[in-house]
C-alpha positions, -999 to +999 in steps of 0.1 A: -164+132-613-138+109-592-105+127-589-086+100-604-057+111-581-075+101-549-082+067-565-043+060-575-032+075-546-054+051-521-043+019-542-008+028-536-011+026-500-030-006-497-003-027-518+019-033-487-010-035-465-013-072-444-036-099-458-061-096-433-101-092-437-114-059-451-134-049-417-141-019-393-134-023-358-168-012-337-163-007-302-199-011-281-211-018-250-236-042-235-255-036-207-261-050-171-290-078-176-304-066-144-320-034-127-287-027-109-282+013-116-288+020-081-266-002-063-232+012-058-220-008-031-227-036-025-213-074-007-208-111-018-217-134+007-202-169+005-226-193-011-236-222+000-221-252-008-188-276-003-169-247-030-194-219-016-166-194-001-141-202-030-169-189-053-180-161-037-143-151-036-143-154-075-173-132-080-162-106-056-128-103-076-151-106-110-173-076-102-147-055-082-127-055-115-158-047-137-151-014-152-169+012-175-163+041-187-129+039-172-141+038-138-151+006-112-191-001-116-191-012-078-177-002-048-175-035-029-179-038+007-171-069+029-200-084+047-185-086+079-173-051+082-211-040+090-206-010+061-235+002+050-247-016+013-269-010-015-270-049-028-266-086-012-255-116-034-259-148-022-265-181-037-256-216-041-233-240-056-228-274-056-211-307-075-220-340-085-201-366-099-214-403-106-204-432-122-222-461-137-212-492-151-205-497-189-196-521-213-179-511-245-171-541-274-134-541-286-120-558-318-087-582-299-064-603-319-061-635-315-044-652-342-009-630-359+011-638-392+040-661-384+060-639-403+046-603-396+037-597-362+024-567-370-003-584-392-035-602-375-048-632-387-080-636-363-101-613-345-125-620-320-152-593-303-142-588-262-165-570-242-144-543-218-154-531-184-155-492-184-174-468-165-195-434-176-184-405-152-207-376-148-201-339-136-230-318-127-217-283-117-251-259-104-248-226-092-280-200-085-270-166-077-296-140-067-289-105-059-313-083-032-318-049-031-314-036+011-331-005+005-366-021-002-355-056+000-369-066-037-352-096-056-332-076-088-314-111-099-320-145-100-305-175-121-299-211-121-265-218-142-260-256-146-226-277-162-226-309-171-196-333-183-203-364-192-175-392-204-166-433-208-137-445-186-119-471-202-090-491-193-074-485-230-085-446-234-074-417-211-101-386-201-096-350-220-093-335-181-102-346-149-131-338-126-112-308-105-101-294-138-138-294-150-154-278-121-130-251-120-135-244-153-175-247-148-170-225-119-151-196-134-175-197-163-206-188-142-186-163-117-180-147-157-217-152-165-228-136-131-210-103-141-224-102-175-252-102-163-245-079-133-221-049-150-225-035-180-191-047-205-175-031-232-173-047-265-150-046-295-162-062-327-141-063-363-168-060-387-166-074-423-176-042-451-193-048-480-173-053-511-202-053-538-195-020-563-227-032-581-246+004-592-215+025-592-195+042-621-163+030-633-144+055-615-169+052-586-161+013-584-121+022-584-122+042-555-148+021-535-121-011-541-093+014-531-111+020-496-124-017-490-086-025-493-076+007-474-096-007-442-066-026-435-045+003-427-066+035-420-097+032-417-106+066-408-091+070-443-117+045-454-144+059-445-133+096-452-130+078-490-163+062-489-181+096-479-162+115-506-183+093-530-218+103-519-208+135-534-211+123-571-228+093-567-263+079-553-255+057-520-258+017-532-262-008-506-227-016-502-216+020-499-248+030-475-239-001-453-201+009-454-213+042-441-237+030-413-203+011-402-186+047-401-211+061-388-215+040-354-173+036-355-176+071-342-209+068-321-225+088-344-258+065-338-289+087-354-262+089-387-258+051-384-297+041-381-303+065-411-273+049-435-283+012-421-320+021-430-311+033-468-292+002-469-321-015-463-345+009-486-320+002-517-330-035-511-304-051-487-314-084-469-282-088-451-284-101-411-255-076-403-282-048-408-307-063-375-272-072-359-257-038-363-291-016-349-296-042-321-259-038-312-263+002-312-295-002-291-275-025-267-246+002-266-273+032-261-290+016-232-252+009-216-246+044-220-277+060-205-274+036-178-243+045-170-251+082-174-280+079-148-255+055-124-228+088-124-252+110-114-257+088-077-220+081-077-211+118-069-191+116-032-190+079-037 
């Protein structure tokens, strides 16, 4: 039986909750793209290129800053100072820009009303002179290993802008403004792809009560709306329910989410999978193992990547 206490209780402290979406917040990791576990220290050299040393600058800040675990992921160590380093990235960038000659057609009056200027009598078609500016912004960054000299990390990233110049329409932003955006979008890609990140993700629950009791569906309700506020509490509610009920797909799936809220992964895989096995079709199921695979490989990574830090 539901204590009917539990379930008046938890709708009493949901009616001044916010109006916000019933979710669980999941905090995960990704991990580095590339076989970097080894490479504590290491250098940016400045890339080639007009913008080369501004770059390199960028990505030197970008990966010194990377964090996880609450600790640096590199140690970095400048080129010129001869220190001894475990990884070299180099690379290139460069920018295009080129215009070419356009004609756009334009509606122009001709003719107004005597007694409303504001009103056109007579149009005529006028072709106007504009121009199509484009912005090519190409970077390739590739990182070397020094202890054996093997290529770990390579990749081309390309930006392109493309837009009509006319003498009676201004641009959304100018070409400096787009390669420095271009620019501090790869330095960002480079250290996705370099240094594991941490993630934080507000996931939507299920709200379906389909299979449950009466009293079963009251409480379930009571901890969708209870996400808002404590969702420990959520969840603690949800779990009470397996007691006297058989997990549906909603309430398995709401578990999964609890489940991997606490990095409790093995309990996660096994709620997602009943999910599934009561006949759920839902994408968040794929999404939610391929994000704890993601967050497992970050952590063993990072385990391995301690162990070779010791005295660094």
């Amino acid at each position: 039986m539901i204590d009917a206490r539990w379930v008046i209780g938890a709708a009493l402290l949901c009616v001044t909750a916010p109006a916000t979406a019933e979710t669980l917040t999941i905090n995960g990791a990704d991990p580095a793209g590339a076989n970097v576990n080894d490479l504590i220290r290491i250098s940016v050299e400045r890339f080639e290129g007009e913008d080369g040393a501004a770059f390199a600058q960028q990505l030197e800040a970008e990966l010194g800053n990377a964090q996880f675990g609450g600790r640096r992921f590199y140690r970095i160590v400048a080129p010129e100072s001869g220190a001894p380093t475990d990884g070299l990235v180099t690379g290139t960038t460069r920018t295009s820009v080129d215009h070419v000659p356009v004609t756009e057609n334009r509606k122009r009056c001709v003719e107004y009303d005597p007694a409303d200027k504001k009103k056109c009598l007579k149009e005529v078609d006028v072709d106007l002179r504009c121009r199509r500016r484009s912005v090519t912004v190409t970077t390739t960054a590739r990182l070397v290993a020094i202890g054996d000299g093997s290529i770990r990390y390579t990749r081309p990233l390309t930006a392109r802008d493309q837009q009509t110049l006319c003498p009676d329409r201004s641009t959304s932003r100018s070409v400096d403004e787009f390669i420095a955006a271009s620019q501090r979008d790869q330095v960002r890609a480079i250290r996705r792809d370099l240094a594991p990140r941490d993630t934080s993700l507000d996931i939507r629950v299920e709200e379906s009560t389909k299979g449950l009791t009466k009293p079963a569906q009251a409480a379930f309700k009571a901890a969708v709306r209870l996400t808002k506020t404590d969702q420990l509490g959520a969840c603690a509610a949800w779990t009470a329910l397996t007691r006297d009920a058989e997990p549906t797909v909603a309430l398995a799936f709401n578990l999964g989410l609890c489940a991997e809220m606490r990095g409790e992964f093995d309990a996660a895989i096994d709620w997602y999978g009943e999910a599934q096995r009561q006949g759920s079709r839902s994408g968040a199921i794929p999404d939610a193992l391929a994000r704890i695979d993601r967050h497992r490989r970050a952590l063993a990574d990072w385990d391995a990547r301690q162990r070779l830090m010791v005295g660094e």
